[in-house]
C-alpha positions as CSV (number, residue, x, y, z in Angstrom):
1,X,-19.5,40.0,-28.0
2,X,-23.3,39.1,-27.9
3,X,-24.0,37.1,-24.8
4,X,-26.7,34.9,-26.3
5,X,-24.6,34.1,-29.2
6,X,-21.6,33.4,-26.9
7,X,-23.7,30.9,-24.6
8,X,-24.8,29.2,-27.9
9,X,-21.5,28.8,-29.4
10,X,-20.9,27.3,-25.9
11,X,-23.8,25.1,-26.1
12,X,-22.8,23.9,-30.0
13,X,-19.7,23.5,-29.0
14,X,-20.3,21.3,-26.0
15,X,-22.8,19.6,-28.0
16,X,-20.2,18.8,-31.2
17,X,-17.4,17.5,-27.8
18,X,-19.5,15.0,-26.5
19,X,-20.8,13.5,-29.7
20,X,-17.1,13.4,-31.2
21,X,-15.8,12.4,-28.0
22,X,-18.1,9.7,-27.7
23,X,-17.3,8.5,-31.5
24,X,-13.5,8.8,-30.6
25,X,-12.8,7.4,-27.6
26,X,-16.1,5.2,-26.7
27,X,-15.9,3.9,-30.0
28,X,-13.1,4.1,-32.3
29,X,-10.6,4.1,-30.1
30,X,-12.2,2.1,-27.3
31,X,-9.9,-0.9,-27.3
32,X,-6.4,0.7,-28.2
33,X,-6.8,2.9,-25.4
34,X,-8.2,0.2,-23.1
35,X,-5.1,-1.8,-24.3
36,X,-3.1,1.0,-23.3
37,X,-4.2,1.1,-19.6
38,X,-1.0,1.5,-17.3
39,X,-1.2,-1.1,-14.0
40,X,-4.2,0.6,-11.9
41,X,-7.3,-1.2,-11.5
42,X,-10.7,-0.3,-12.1
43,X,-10.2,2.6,-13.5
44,X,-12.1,2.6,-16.5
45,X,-15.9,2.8,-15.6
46,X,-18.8,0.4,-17.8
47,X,-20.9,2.2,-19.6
48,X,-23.5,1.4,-17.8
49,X,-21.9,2.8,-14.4
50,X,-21.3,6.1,-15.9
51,X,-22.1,9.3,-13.8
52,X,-24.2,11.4,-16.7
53,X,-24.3,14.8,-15.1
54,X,-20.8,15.1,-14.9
55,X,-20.0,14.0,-18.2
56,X,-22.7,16.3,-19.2
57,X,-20.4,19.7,-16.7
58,X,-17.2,18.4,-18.5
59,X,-18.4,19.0,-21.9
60,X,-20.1,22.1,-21.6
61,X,-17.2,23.5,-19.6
62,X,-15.4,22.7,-22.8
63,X,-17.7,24.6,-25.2
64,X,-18.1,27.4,-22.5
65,X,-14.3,27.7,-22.3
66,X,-14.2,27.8,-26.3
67,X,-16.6,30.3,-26.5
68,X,-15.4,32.6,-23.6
69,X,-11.8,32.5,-25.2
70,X,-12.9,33.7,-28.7
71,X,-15.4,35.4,-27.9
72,X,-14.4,38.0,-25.0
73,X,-10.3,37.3,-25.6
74,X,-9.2,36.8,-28.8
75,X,-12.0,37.8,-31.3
76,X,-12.4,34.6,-33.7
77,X,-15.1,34.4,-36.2
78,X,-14.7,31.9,-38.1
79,X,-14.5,27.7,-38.8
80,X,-10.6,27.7,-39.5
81,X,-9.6,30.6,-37.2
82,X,-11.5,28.7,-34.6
83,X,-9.8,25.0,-35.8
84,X,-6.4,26.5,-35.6
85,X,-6.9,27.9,-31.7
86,X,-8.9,24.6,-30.8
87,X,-5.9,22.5,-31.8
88,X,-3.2,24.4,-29.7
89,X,-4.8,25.0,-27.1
90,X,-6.7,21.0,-27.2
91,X,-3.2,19.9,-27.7
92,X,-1.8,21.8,-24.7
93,X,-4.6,21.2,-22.2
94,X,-3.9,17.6,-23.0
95,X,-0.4,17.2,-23.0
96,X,-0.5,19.0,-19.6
97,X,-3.3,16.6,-18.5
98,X,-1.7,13.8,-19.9
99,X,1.7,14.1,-19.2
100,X,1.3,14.7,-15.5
101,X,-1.2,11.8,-15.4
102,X,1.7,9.6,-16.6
103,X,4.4,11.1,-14.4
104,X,1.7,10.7,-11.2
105,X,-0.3,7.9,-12.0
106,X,-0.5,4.3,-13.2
107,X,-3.8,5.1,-15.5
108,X,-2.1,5.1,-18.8
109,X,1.3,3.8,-20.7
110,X,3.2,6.1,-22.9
111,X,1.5,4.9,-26.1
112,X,-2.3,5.5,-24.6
113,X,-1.1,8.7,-23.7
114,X,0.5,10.0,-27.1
115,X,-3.0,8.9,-28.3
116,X,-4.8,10.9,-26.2
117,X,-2.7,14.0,-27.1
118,X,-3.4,13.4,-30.8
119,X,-7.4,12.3,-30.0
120,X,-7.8,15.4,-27.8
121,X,-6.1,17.7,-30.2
122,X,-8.1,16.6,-33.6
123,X,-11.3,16.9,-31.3
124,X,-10.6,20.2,-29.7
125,X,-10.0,21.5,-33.5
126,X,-13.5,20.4,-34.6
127,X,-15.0,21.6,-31.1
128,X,-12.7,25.2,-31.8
129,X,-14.0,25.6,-35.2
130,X,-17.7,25.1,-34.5
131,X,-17.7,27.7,-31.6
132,X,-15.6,29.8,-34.3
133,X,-18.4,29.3,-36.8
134,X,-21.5,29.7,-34.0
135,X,-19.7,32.9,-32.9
136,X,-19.6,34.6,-36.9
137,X,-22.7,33.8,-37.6
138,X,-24.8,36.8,-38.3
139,X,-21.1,38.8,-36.5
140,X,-21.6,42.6,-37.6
């Protein structure tokens, strides 16, 4: 696989994770999974107290680990292809993440955290299929 096009599948893909991120969880779901907090405090960080630089790592470890995957591993070229892997493997990164977080930690109840399994699936999908897409364009 083309380097260049692998580092900007990587890119896209990081790109398409933070905006949809963003619109998920710092918007539409903002309150429900505030709501949802489990008994620690101060956990959740204003907006304004955000550390950028490593929300800006995060993501494009995302669309980097996307892009490796298909592109060196398992050979997908396409939106759907790419849609299909990004749900399984969002939805098993974050039920891992999650469901030790809740056996370990007081951040989340059991509600906020089936949310966050279903956010982070939908979102890894989208994020999956845009790296699948970036990676077929102009594929021999």
């Amino acid at each position: 696989m083309n380097t260049n096009r692998m580092l900007t599948a990587g890119l896209v893909g990081a790109i398409a994770a933070f905006i949809l991120g963003f619109l998920t969880w710092g918007l539409a779901l903002a309150g429900v999974m505030e709501s949802n907090l489990g008994s620690a405090t101060g956990v959740m960080k204003d907006q304004a107290d955000f550390m950028w630089i490593p929300m800006i790592l995060g993501h494009l470890s995302w669309g980097f680990f996307f892009a490796y995957v298909y592109g060196q591993w398992a050979n997908i070229k396409t939106f759907v292809t790419g849609a299909k892997a990004g749900a399984v493997l969002g939805f098993l990164i974050g039920f891992t993440y999650d469901m030790i977080g809740l056996g370990s930690t007081n951040v989340m109840n059991t509600i906020g955290t089936i949310i966050d399994v279903v956010a982070m699936t939908i979102i890894s999908a989208i994020v999956g299929g845009v790296v699948g897409w970036m990676l077929g364009r102009g594929a021999d």
